[in-house]
Each structure stands twice: as C-alpha cells, then as structure tokens.
N, C-alpha and C positions, 0 to 999 in steps of 0.2 A: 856609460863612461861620462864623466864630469869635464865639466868643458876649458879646466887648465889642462888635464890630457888628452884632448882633441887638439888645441890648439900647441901645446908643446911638442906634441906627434907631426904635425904640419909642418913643420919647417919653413915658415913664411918667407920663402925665397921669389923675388920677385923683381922685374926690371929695372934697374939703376933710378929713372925717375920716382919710383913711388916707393924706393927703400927706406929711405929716409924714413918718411910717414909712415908706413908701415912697422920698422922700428919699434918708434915709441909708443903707435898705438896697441901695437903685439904685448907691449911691457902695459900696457892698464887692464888691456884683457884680462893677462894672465894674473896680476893682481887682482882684478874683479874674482874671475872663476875660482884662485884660493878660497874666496869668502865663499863660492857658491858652491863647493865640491866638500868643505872641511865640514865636519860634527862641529854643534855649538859650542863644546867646548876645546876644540881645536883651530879656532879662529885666529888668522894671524892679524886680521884687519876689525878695527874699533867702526861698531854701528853709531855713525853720531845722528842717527833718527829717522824715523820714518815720516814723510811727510805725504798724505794719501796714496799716491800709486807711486811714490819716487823713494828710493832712499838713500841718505847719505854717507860713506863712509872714507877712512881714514886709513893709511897702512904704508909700509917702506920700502924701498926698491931701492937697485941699485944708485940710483939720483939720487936717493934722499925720499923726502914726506911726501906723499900724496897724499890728492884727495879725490875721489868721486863719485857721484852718483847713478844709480842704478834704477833700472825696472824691467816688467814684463809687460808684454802684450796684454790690455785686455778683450781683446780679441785675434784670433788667427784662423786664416781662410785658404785652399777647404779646409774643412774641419775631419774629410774623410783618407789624412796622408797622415804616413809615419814621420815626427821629428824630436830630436832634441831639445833640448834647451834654449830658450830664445830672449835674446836681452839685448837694451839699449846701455851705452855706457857713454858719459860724459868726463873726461881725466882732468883735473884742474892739479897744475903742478906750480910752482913759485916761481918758475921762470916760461912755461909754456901751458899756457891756458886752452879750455876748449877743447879738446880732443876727443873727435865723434866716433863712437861705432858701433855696430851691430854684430849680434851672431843670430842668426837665422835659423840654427839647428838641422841645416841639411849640407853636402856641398852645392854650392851653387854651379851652374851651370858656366863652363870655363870662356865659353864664347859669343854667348846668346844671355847674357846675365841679366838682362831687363832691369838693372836695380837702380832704386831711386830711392829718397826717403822727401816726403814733403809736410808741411805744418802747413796747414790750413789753407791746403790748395796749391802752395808756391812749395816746386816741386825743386830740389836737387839732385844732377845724377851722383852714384855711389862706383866706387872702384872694389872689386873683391878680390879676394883669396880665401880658396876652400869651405868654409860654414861663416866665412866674415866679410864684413861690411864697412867702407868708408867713405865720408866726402870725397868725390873725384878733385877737389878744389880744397888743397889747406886755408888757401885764404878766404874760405865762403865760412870757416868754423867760426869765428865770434859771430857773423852776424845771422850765422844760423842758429846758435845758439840764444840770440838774442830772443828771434821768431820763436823759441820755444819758449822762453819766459811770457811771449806778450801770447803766445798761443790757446787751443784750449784741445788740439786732436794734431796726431803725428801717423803718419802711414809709411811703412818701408813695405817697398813692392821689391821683389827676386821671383828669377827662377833658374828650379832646380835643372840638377844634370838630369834627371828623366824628361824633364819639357813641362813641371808644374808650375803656374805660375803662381805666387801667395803674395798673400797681404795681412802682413801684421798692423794692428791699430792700435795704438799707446793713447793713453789720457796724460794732459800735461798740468792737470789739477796734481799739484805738488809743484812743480818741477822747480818753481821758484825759490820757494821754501828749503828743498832740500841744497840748491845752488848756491842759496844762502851762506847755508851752513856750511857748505863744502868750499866757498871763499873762504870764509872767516876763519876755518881752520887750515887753509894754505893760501896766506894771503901774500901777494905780491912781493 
C-alpha cells in the first residue's frame, strides 16, 4: 500500500492542540506520497532536482503552490523488522514555511512513542499519529530546519506498537541544495 493511502485511511483525528499542525502537515504528506505512489508518468508533482540524497519538488493543493523536499533513510535499524515506506518531508508554502515530518513506515506506538528526531546530536521531541511524525514544537520548525542546512547526519528514533525501537539515519548532504530550490520556486 502506498503511503497517500495509509495516510488517507488514518483519519488524522487528533486533540484540538495539535489539529491545527497536524492539518496542514497531513496536506504535504499526502502531496509528498502522490509523487511516491503515482507511475512516472502519472505524476501530478514537478521533480525540480535531485540534490544528492534530497530532492525537490513542486505540486498544488487545495492553498495553492507548493513546494517540498524529500528523502529516505540511508540507513534503518534493526534491519531484521517488517516496514513500509519511510520518508523525511519538509513543506515550504508562500505563506507558511518549514513544515517537518516523518513517516516511519509502521504504526507507532500510541503511548510509549519514544520519538525524537535530532541533527547532530541536538535532539527534538516528535508528536505522532499512526505511521507519522512531527515536531512536538511548531515553533522549533525554522530553526530546526536551519540545523539541517548547517548539518551533515539527521536521526529520527520511534517506537513501534510491538515495543521496537528504530532509528532511521538521513544524510543532509543535499538538503541545502534542494531547500534552495524549493524556495525559489515558492518564494515568500
């Protein structure tokens, strides 16, 4: 199953404080997952480049233009557990920039979720719903986002509803590059 219908099956229904967030992060997911579910020639979102492990893209939602970039783990631990699809997404939109988050590729664990994601040691906790991931702190997005430009290693820790714990490792060789790009095509 592709991970716009994972997350369109979820129903991201969740506590009045983090609906909001949750919201609009749900709408870049599910733009992200278009691109990552469709055949290449069923693309509704423009690749504006790859930039080593990151890449940038472009596509429309109900708001209007977006823009943002994406990637995978290049590494995930253990190595010996069944998961899905696992992707970092950053949403860069003309009026609300920044917007962090994970899918994990499993459900996360509803009460014991351990999740965190950190660059280069300086660690954030994460708020979830089902196989996703988010800054528990909208306002930590720019300057976590920052940490990933000046970065060079990204680690998101969860665990799942069985009791596993994982650690994805993202390279942020790219991420600049591609953050670039995904300004200048939705710029302020």
């Amino acid at each position: 199953m592709c991970i716009y219908e994972r997350i369109k099956g979820k129903g991201l229904a969740m506590n009045s404080s983090f609906r909001s967030h949750i919201r609009r992060t749900a709408a870049a997911l599910v733009s992200g997952a278009v691109v990552l579910c469709a055949s290449p020639a069923a693309f509704a979102a423009d690749n504006l480049g790859t930039f080593d492990f990151w890449t940038a893209w472009t596509d429309t939602d109900g708001g209007g233009k977006i823009c943002y970039i994406s990637s995978t783990p290049q590494t995930s631990e253990p190595t010996n557990v069944n998961r899905g699809a696992i992707h970092f997404i950053v949403t860069i939109r003309p009026t609300n920039r920044n917007e962090v988050a994970t899918i994990v590729g499993y459900p996360i664990h509803e009460t014991n979720a351990n999740a965190s994601v950190s660059v280069d040691g300086r660690s954030y906790p994460m708020v979830t719903q089902g196989e996703s991931g988010w800054l528990a702190s909208i306002e930590d997005e720019p300057g976590f986002v920052g940490a990933m430009r000046a970065g060079s290693n990204m680690v998101v820790r969860a665990t799942s509803q069985r009791g596993t714990d994982t650690v994805d490792t993202y390279s942020l060789r790219g991420v600049t590059a591609a953050l670039n790009e995904a300004n200048e095509e939705c710029p302020q």
